[in-house]
C-alpha positions as CSV (number, residue, x, y, z in Angstrom):
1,X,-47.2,-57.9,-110.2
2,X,-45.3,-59.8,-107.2
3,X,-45.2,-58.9,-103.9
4,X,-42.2,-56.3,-103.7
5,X,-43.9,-54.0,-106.5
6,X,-47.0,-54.2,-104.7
7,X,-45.7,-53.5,-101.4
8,X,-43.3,-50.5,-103.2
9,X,-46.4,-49.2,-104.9
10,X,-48.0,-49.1,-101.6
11,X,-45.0,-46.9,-99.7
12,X,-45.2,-44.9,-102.1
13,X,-49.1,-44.0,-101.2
14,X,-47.6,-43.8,-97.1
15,X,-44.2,-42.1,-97.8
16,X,-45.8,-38.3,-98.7
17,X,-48.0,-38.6,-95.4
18,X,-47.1,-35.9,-93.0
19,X,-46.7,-37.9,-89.7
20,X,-45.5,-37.5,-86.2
21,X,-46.1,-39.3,-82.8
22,X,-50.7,-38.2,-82.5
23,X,-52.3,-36.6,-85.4
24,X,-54.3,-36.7,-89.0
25,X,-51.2,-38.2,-90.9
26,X,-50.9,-41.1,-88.6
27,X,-54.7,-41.8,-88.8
28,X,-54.3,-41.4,-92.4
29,X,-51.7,-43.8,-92.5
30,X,-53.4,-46.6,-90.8
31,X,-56.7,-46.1,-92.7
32,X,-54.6,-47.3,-95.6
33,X,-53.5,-50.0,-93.9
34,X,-56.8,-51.0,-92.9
35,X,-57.7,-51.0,-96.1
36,X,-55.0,-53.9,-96.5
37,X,-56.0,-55.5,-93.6
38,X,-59.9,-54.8,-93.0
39,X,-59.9,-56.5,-89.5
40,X,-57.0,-54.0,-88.2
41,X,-58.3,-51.8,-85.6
42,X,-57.8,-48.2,-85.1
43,X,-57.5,-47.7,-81.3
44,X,-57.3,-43.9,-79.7
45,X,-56.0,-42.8,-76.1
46,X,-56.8,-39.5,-74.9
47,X,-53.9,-37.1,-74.7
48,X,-53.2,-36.5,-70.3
49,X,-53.7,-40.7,-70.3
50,X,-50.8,-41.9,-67.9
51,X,-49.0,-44.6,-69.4
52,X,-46.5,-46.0,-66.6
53,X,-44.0,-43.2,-66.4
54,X,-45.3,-41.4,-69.1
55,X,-48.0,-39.3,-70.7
56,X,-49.7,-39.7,-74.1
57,X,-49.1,-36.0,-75.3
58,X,-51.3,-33.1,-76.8
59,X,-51.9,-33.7,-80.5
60,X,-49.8,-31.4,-83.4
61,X,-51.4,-29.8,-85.6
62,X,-49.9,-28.1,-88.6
63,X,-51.3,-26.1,-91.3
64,X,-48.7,-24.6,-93.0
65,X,-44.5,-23.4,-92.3
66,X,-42.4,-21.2,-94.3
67,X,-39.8,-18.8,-94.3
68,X,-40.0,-16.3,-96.6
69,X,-37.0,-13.6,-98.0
70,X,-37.2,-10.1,-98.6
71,X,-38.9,-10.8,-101.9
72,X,-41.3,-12.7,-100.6
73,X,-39.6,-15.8,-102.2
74,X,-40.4,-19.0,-99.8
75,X,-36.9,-20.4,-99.2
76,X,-38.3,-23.4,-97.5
77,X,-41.9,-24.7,-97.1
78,X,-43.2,-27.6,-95.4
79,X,-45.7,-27.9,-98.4
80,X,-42.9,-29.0,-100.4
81,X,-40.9,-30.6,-97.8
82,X,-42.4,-32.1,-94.6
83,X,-38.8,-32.5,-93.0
84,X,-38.5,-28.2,-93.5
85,X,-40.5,-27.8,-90.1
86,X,-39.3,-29.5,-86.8
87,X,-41.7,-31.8,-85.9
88,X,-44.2,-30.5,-82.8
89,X,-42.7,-26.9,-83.5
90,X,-45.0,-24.6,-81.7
91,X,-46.5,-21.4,-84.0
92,X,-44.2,-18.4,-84.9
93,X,-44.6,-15.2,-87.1
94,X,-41.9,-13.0,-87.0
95,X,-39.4,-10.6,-89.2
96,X,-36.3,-11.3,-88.6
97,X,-32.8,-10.4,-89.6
98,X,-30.3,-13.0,-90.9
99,X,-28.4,-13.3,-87.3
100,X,-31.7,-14.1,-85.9
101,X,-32.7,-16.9,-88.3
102,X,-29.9,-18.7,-88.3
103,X,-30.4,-20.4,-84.6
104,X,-33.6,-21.3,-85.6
105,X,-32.3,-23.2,-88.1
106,X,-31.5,-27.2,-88.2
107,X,-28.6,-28.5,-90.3
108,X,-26.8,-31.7,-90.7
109,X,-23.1,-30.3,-90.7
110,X,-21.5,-33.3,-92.2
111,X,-23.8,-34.0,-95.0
112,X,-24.5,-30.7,-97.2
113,X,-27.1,-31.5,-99.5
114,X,-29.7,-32.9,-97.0
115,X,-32.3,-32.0,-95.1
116,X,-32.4,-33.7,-91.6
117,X,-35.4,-34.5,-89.7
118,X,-35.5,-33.1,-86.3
119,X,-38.1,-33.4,-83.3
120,X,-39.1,-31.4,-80.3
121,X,-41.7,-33.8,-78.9
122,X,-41.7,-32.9,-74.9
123,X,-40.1,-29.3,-75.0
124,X,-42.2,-26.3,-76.8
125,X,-40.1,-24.6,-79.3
126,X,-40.1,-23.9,-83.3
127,X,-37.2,-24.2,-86.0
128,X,-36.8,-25.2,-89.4
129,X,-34.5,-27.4,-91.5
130,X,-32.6,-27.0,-94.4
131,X,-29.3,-27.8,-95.9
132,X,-26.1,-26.9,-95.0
133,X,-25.5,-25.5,-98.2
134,X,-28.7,-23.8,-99.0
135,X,-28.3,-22.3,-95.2
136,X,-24.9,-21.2,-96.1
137,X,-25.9,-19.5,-98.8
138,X,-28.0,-16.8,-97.2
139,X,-27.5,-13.3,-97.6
140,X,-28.3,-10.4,-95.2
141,X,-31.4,-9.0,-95.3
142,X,-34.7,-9.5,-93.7
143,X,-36.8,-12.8,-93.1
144,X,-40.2,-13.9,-92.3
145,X,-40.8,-17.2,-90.2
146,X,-44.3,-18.7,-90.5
147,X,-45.2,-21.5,-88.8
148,X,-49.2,-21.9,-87.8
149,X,-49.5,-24.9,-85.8
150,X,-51.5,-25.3,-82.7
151,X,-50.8,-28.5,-79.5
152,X,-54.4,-29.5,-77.9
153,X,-55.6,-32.5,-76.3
154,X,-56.3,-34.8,-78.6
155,X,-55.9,-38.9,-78.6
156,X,-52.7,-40.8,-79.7
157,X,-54.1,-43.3,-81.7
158,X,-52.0,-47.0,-82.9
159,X,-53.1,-50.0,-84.9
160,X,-53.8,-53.3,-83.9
161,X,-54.7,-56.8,-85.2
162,X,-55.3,-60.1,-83.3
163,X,-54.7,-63.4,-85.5
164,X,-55.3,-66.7,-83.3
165,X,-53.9,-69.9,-83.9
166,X,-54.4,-73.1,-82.3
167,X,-52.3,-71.8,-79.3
168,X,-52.9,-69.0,-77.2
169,X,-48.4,-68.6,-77.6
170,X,-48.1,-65.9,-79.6
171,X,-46.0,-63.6,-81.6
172,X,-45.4,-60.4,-81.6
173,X,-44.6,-58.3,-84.5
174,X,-44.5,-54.5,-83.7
175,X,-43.5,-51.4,-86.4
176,X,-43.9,-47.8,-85.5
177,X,-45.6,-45.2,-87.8
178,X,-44.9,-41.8,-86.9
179,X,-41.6,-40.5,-89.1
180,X,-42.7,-38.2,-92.0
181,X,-41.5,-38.8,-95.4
182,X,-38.7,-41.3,-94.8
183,X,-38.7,-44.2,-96.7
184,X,-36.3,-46.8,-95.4
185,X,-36.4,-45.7,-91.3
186,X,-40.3,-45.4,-91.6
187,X,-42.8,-46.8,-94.5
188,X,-40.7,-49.8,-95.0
189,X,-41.6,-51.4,-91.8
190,X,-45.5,-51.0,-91.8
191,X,-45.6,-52.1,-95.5
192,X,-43.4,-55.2,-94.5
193,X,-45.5,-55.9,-91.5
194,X,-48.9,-55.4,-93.5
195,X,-48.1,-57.9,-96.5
196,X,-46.7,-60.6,-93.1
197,X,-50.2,-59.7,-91.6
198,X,-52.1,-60.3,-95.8
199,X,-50.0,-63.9,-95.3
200,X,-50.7,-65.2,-91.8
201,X,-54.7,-64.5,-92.1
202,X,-54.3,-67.3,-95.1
203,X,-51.8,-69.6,-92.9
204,X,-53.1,-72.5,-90.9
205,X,-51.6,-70.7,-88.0
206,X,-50.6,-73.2,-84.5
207,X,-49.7,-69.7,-82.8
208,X,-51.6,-66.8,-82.5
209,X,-49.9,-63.1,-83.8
210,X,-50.0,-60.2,-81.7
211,X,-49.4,-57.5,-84.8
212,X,-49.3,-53.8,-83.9
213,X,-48.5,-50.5,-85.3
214,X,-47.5,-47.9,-83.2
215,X,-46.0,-44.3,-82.4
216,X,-42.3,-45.1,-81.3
217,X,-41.8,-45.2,-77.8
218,X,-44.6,-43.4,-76.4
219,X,-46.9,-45.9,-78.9
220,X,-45.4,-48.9,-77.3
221,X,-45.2,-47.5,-73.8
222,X,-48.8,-47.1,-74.2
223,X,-50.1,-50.4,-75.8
224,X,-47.5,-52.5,-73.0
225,X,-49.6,-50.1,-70.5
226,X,-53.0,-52.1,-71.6
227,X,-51.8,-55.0,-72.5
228,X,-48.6,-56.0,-70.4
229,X,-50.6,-59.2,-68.6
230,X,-51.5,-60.8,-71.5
231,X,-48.4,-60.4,-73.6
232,X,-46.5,-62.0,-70.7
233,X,-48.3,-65.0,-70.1
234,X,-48.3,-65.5,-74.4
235,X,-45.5,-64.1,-75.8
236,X,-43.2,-66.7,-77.0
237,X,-40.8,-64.3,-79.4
238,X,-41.6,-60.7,-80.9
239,X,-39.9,-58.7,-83.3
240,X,-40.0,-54.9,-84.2
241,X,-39.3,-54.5,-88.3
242,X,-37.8,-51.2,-89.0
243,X,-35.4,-50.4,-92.0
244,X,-36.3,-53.5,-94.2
245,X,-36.3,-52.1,-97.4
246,X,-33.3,-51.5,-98.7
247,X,-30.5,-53.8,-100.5
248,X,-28.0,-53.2,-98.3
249,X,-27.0,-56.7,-95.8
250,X,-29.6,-58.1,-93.1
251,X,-29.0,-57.3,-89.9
252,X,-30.7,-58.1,-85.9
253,X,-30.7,-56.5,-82.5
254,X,-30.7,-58.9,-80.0
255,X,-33.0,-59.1,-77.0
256,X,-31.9,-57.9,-74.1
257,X,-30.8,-61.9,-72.4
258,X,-29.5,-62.5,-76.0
259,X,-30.5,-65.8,-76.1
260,X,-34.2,-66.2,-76.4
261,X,-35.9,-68.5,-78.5
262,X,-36.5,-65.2,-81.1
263,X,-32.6,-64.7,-81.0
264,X,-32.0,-68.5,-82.0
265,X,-34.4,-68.3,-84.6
266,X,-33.7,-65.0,-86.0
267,X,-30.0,-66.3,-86.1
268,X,-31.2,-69.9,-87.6
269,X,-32.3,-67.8,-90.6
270,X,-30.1,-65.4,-90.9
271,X,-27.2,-67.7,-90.6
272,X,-28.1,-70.1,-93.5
273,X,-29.9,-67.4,-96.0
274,X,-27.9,-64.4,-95.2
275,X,-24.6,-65.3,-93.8
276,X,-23.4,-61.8,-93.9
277,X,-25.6,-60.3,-91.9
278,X,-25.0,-57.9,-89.2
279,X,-25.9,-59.0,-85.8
280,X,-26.0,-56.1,-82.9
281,X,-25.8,-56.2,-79.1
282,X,-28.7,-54.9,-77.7
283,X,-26.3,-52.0,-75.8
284,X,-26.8,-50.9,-79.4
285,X,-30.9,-50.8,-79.0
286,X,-32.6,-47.2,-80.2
287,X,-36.1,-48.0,-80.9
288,X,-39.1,-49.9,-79.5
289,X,-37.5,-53.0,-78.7
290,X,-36.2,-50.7,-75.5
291,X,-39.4,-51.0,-74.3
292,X,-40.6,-54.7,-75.1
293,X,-37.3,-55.8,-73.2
294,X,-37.1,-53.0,-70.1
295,X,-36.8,-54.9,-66.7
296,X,-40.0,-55.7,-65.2
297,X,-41.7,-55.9,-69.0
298,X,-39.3,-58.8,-70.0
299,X,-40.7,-59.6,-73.5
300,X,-38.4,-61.3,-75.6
301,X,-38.1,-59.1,-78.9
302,X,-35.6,-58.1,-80.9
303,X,-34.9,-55.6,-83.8
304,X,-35.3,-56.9,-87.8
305,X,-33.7,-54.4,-90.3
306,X,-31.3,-54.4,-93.5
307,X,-29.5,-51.3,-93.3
308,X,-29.7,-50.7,-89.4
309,X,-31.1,-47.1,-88.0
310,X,-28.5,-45.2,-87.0
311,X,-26.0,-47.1,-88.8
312,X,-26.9,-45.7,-92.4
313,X,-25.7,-42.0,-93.8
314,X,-29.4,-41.7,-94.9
315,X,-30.7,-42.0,-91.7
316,X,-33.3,-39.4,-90.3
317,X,-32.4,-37.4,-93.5
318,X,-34.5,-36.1,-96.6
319,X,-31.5,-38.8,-98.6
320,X,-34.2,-41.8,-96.7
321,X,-36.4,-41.2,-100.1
322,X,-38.2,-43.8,-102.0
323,X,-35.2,-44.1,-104.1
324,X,-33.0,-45.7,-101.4
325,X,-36.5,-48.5,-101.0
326,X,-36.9,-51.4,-104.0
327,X,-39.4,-53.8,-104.5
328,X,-36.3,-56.1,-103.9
329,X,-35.3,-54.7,-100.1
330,X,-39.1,-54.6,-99.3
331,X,-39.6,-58.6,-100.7
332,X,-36.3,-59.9,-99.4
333,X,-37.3,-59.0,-96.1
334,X,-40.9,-60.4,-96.1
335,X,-39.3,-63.6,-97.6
336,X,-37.0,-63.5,-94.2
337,X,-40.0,-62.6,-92.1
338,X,-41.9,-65.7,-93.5
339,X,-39.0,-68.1,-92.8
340,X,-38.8,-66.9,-89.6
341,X,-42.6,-67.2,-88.8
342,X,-42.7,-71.0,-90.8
343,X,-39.6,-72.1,-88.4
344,X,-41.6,-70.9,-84.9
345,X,-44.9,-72.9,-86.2
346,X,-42.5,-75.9,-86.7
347,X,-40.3,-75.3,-84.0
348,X,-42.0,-78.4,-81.8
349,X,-39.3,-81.5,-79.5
350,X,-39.8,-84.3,-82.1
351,X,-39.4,-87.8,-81.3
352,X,-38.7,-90.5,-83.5
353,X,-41.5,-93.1,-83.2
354,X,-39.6,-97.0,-83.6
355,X,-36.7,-98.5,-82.0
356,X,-33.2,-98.8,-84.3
357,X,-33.3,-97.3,-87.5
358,X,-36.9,-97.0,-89.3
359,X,-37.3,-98.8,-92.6
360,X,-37.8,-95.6,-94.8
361,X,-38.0,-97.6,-98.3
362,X,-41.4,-99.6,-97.5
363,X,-42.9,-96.1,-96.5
364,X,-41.4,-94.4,-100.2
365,X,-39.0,-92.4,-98.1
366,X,-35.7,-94.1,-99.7
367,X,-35.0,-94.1,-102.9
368,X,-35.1,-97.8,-104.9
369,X,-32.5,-96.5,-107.6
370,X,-28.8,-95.7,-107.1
371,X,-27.3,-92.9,-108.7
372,X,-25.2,-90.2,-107.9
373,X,-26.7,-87.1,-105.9
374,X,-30.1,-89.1,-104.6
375,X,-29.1,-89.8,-101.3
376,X,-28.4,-85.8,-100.6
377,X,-31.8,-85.5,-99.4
378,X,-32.2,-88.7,-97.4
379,X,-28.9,-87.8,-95.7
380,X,-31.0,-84.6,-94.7
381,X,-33.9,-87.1,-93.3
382,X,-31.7,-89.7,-91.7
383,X,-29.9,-86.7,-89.8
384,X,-32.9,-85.6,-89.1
385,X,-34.3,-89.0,-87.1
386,X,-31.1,-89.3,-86.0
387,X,-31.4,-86.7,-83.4
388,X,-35.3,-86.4,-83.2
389,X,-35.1,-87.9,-79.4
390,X,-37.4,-85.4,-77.7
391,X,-34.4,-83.5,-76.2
392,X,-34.0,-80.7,-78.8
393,X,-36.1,-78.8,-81.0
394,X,-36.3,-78.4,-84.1
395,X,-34.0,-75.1,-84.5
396,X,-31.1,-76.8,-82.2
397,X,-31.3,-79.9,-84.6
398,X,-31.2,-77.4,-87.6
399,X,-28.0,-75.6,-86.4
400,X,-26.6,-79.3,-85.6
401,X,-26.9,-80.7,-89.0
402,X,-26.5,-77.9,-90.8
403,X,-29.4,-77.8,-92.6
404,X,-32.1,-74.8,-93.0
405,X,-35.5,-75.0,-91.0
406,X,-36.9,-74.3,-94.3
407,X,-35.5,-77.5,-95.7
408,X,-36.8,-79.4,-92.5
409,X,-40.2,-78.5,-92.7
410,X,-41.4,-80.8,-95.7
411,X,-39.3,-83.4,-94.2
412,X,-41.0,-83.3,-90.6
413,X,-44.3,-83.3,-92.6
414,X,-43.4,-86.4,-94.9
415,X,-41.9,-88.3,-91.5
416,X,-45.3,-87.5,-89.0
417,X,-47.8,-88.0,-92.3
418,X,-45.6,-91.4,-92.2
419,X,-46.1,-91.8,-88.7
420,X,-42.1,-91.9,-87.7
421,X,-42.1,-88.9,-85.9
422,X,-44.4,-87.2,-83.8
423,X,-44.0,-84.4,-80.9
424,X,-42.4,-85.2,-78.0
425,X,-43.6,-82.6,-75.1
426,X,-45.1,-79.7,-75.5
427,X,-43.3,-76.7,-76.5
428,X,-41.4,-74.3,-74.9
C-alpha cells in the first residue's frame, strides 16, 4: 500500500470524529495521531488561561441534538450528522411551532443540497443546520428541539512534536484540528503533516522541526503565548497545511513581507512542479497563518493548500466529505511538502573550491563518450559551479538556471563528496 492509501485510510478513521475548538473529539483525534507518531505530545491549558488578548474557552460538551416532528420522526440528528448542531450550541428543549423553528435554523441559501457548518464559539446560543431544501420543505405543525450540551471549565488541549537537527534553525509546520467531519478543510492537513512528521524522524535532519497541531486561532494564539521567544530566535520558515487533499491545482498564501525565504522556496517548488498553481496575497489570509505573521509575532509562515479555503464551493459544507479527498490529493501534497523540506536542508551559499574552470573528467564528473543528450546533465553541473561564488544560495541559483532544487541536490552532493564545492558562510 503507498503512502496516499495509507494516509486516505487513516482520514477516514479522523473524518467521523466529532471535533471543535476543546473537547473529547479533539483528544481523540490526536491520540490517533500519537499512535502515528509515539513521541507527539498531548499538551492541555486550562480553560480562564489568558493567552495575550485572549482566553482559552470553557470546554463543549455534547451528548446528543435533534429535532423531532409531530410524529416524533427525527428530522435532523447530530448522531447522523455532526454538522446538524452548531458547534458550541448551548442546551435547548422546547416545542415549538414551525415560525419559531425556522430562525433557529442554519442554511446555505446558494447551495440546496448541503448542510453547512456553523459555529458560535464566543457568544451562547443554539441552532441547527440543514439544507435549504429539506428546510423548505417543512410543513406546519409542531416541533421539538433537543439539544443536551453543557460549557464547563475544562482544558484546550493541542499536539506537539520537537524533531532536532544539527541546527537549532527550525521549521515550523502547523495544521489545526478542530472542524468536525470535513475532509478537505480539516483531516487532510493533520494526515499530511503526520506522514511529513513519520518522514523527518527517518531524515538525517541539519534543521530542527517545530511540528504542531492545534485548535485554529485560539490553538495557535495559545502555543505562540508559550512559546513566542524561542520560535523567534529559530524559526527560519513555517508553513500551516490546510486543504491538501484534493486534486484540484496547488496553491500558497504568502507571508505577510511576501518575500521570506519560505515564500522563495514555496515558489521554487511550486514554480518548477506545479506551474499552475495559485499563489494568494496574504490580504487574502483566513486561518492560522494570521497569527504566526501578526506584527510584533513576525514569524515567517505562509499557507500550503490545493483547493484554497474559502475559495472552494465545498468549503465549510457537509459536500467537504471523504469523497472530495484521494489518496492522490493527500500524496501529491506530501510529495510537495518533502521537496520543500529537502530544498531548506540544502538551501546552504556554496562556493566553488579552485580557480578557472574545475577539471570534472579526472574526478568521473564528465562524461568520456560523445553522444547526443549526455551533456544535458553536465550542463546542469557546470551552471551550477558557474554561479556557486558564495553570494547566492542555493534557491536563487535554482531560479537562475532554471533548474529544480530537487535536481540540484544529488549534484551538490557529487560536487562537495568531490571536494569542488563546499559552503561558503553560514546560512541565512
Amino acid at each position: 500500500m503507498g503512502a496516499g492509501e495509507e494516509m486516505y485510510g487513516f482520514a477516514g478513521k479522523l473524518f467521523p470524529i466529532g471535533r471543535s475548538l476543546t473537547g473529547e473529539g479533539v483528544r481523540q483525534s490526536l491520540r490517533l495521531i500519537q499512535e502515528q507518531i509515539p513521541e507527539l505530545k498531548i499538551m492541555s491549558v486550562p480553560s480562564g488561561t489568558q493567552a495575550f488578548d485572549w482566553t482559552v474557552p470553557q470546554e463543549w460538551e455534547i451528548q446528543e441534538g435533534y429535532i423531532e416532528d409531530a410524529d416524533g420522526e427525527r428530522i435532523v440528528d447530530y448522531a447522523v450528522n455532526n454538522l446538524h448542531v452548531m458547534g458550541y450550541s448551548t442546551p435547548v428543549d422546547r416545542y415549538v411551532s414551525l415560525e419559531e423553528l425556522l430562525p433557529c435554523i442554519k442554511v446555505e441559501e446558494e447551495q440546496p443540497d448541503v448542510i453547512p457548518y456553523v459555529t458560535s464559539y464566543y457568544a451562547p446560543r443554539y441552532a441547527f443546520c440543514m439544507s435549504k431544501r429539506q428546510r423548505d420543505a417543512l410543513k406546519p405543525g409542531t416541533y421539538h428541539m433537543v439539544i443536551k450540551s453543557r460549557h464547563f471549565d475544562g482544558q484546550l488541549n493541542y499536539g506537539e512534536l520537537l524533531l532536532p537537527g544539527a541546527s537549532q534553525r527550525e521549521v515550523l509546520l502547523s495544521t489545526y484540528i478542530c472542524h468536525p467531519s470535513m475532509a478537505n478543510n480539516e483531516v487532510s492537513g493533520p494526515v499530511v503533516v503526520t506522514w511529513l512528521a513519520k518522514w523527518l524522524k527517518s531524515l538525517d535532519r541539519k534543521l530542527s522541526y517545530r511540528i504542531v497541531f492545534v485548535p485554529e486561532t485560539i490553538g495557535s494564539i495559545v502555543y505562540l503565548s508559550k512559546n513566542l521567544a524561542a520560535m523567534k530566535e529559530r524559526t527560519i520558515a513555517g508553513f500551516v497545511l490546510t486543504c491538501v487533499g484534493d486534486d484540484r491545482a496547488y496553491s500558497y498564501l504568502e507571508t505577510r513581507k511576501g518575500n521570506t525565504l519560505t515564500d522563495r522556496v514555496m515558489q521554487n517548488v511550486l514554480g518548477f512542479a506545479h506551474p499552475e498553481y495559485q499563489r494568494y496575497s496574504y490580504l487574502e489570509r483566513g486561518s492560522d497563518e494570521r497569527q504566526y505573521n501578526a506584527p510584533g509575532v513576525d514569524l515567517p509562515v505562509c499557507d500550503f493548500c490545493r483547493s484554497k479555503y474559502g475559495e472552494y464551493p465545498e468549503y465549510h459544507t457537509s459536500a467537504d466529505d471523504m469523497s472530495f479527498i484521494s489518496p492522490q490529493g493527500l500524496a501529491g501534497s506530501l510529495d510537495v511538502m518533502r521537496q520543500v523540506i529537502l530544498a531548506l536542508e540544502y538551501n546552504d551559499y556554496y562556493r566553488v573550491t579552485c580557480l578557472c574552470e574545475p577539471q570534472l573528467g579526472k574526478r568521473g564528473l564528465y562524461p568520456t563518450e560523445s553522444r547526443k543528450g549526455i551533456y544535458r546533465e553536465v550542463k546542469k553541473m557546470t551552471n551550477l559551479i558557474a554561479y556557486a561564488d558564495g553570494t547566492e544560495d542555493l534557491l536563487a541559483i535554482s531560479s537562475r538556471i532554471g533548474v529544480p532544487v530537487e535536481e540540484l541536490i544529488p549534484l551538490v552532493d557529487k560536487l562537495c563528496q568531490a571536494g569542488l564545492l563546499e559552503s561558503a558562510k553560514e546560512r541565512r
